[in-house]
C-alpha positions as CSV (number, residue, x, y, z in Angstrom):
1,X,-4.4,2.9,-14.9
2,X,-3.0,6.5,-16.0
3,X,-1.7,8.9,-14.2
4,X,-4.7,11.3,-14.3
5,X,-6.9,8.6,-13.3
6,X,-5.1,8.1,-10.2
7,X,-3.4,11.2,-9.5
8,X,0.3,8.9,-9.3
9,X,3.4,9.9,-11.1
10,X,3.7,8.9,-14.4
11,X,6.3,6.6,-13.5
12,X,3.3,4.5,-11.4
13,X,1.8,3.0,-14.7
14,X,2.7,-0.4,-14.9
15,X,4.1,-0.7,-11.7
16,X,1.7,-2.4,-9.8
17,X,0.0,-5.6,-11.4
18,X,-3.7,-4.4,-11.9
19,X,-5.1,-8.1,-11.5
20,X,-3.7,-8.2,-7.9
21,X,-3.2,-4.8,-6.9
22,X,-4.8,-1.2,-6.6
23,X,-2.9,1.9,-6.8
24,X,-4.3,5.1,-6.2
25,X,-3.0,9.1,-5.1
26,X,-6.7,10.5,-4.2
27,X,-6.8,14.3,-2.8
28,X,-8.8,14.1,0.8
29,X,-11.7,14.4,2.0
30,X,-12.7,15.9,5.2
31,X,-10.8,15.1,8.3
32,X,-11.2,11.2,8.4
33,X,-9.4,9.7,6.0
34,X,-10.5,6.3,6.8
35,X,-13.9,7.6,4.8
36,X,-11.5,8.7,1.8
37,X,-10.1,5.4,1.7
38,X,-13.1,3.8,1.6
39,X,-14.4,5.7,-0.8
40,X,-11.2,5.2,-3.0
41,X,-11.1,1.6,-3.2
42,X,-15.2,1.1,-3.8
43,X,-14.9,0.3,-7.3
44,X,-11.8,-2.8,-7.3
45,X,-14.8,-5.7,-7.3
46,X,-11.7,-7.1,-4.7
47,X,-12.0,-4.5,-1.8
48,X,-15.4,-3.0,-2.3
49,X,-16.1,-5.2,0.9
50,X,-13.1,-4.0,3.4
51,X,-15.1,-2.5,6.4
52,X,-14.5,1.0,7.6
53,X,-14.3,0.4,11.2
54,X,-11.7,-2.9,10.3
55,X,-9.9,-0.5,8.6
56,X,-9.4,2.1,11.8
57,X,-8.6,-1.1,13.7
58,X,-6.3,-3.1,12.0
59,X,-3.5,-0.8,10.5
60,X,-0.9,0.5,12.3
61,X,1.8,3.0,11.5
62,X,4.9,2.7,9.5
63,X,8.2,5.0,9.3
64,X,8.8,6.4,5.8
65,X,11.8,4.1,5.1
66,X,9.1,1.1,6.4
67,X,6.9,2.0,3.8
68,X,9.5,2.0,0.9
69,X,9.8,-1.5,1.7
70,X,6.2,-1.9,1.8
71,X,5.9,-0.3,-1.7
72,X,7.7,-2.3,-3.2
73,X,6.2,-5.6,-1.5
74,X,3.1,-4.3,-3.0
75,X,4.9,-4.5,-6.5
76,X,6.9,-6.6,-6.8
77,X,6.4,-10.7,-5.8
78,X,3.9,-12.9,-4.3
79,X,2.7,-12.6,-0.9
80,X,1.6,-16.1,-1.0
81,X,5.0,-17.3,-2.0
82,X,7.0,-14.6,-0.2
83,X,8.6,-11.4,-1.6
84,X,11.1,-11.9,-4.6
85,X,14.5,-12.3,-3.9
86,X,14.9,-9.1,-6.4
87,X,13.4,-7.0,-4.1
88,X,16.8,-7.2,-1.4
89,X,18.5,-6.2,-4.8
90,X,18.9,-1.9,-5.1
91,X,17.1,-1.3,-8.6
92,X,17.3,2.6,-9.2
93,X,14.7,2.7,-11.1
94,X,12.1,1.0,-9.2
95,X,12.9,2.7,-6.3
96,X,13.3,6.0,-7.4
97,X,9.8,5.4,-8.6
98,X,8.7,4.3,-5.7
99,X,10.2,7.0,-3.5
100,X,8.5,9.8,-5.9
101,X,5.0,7.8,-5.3
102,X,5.5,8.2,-1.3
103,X,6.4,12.2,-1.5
104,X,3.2,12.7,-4.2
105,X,1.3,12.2,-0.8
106,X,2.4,15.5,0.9
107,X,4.7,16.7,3.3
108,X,4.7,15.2,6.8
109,X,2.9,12.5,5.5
110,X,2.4,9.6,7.5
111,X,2.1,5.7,6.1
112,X,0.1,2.6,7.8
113,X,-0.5,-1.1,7.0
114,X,-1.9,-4.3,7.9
115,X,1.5,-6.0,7.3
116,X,1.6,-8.2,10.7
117,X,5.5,-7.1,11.2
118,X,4.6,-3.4,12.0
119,X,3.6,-5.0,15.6
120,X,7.6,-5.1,15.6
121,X,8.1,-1.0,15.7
122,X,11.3,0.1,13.9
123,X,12.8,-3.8,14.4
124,X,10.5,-4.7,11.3
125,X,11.2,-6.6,8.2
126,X,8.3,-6.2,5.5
127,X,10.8,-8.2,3.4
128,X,10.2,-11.2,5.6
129,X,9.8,-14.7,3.5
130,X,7.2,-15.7,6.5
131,X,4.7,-13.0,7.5
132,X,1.3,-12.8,9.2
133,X,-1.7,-9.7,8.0
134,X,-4.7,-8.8,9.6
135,X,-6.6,-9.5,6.2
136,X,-9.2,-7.0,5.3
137,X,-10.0,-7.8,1.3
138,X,-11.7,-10.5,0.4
139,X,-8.9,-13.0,-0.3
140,X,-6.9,-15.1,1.2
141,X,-3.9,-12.6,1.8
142,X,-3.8,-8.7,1.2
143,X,-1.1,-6.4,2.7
144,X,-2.2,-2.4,2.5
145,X,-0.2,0.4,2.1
146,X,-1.8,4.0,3.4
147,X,-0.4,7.2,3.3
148,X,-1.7,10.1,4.9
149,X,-0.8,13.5,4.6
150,X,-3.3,17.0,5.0
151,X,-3.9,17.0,0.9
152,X,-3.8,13.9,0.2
153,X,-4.4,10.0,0.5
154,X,-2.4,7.5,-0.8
155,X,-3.6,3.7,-1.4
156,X,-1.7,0.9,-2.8
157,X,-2.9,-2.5,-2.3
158,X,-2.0,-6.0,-2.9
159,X,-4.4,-9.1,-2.5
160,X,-3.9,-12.9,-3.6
161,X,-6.0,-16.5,-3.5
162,X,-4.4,-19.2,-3.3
């Protein structure tokens, strides 16, 4: 993945393990961005089959700071096995990273998942070692990442058998 594949800052590339996860800036298109999504994620063979209208239904919205933590679920640990313990750790460089990769979307973006804790509003812990998803990939667990701003559409995606 390079960063004028996927629109992501340079610092994206080798951030997020390619064999179980998808990371992608996209610019978007037309006013549902659901469609954009869809459209972005076609081509992993492991979420060519999530469902438009799944999608709409099972993500709900995040807080910016939410989604930091969401990020770097996505990049860091096994969902299967619970997030590493590194991830409770500050790591500059990660997170700096990762912050730059959730302002690429825009201004007054806004970020969604199917991470079973956003039910829990502002209360949330994405860092959770126990955690429920609505599953939309074909696998046994996936936690999404969406962000959503008028220019562009940010996907980062996670997805694991057991």
């Amino acid at each position: 993945m390079t960063e004028r594949e996927t629109g992501l800052p340079a610092c994206a590339r080798g951030r997020f393990e390619e064999r179980q996860s998808f990371a992608a800036l996209v610019a978007r298109r037309g006013t549902d961005w659901h469609g954009t999504v869809i459209e972005t994620i076609q081509g992993n063979p492991v979420l060519r089959q999530v469902d438009r209208s799944e999608l709409r239904n099972n993500l709900l919205e995040v807080s910016p700071a939410q989604a930091l933590d969401l990020a770097r679920l996505i990049s860091v640990g096994s969902l299967l096995y619970g997030p590493h313990a590194s991830l409770r750790i500050p790591n500059t460089e990660r997170d700096s990273c990762l912050r730059d990769i959730l302002k690429a979307v825009g201004d007054g973006a806004r970020f969604f998942t199917n991470h079973g804790h956003a039910e829990d509003g502002e209360e949330a812990d994405f860092l959770a070692s126990s955690f429920h998803t609505n599953a939309l990939a074909d696998t046994t667990i996936d936690v999404c990442l969406i962000g959503v701003s008028g220019e562009n559409v940010l996907v980062l995606w996670r997805f694991e058998d057991d």
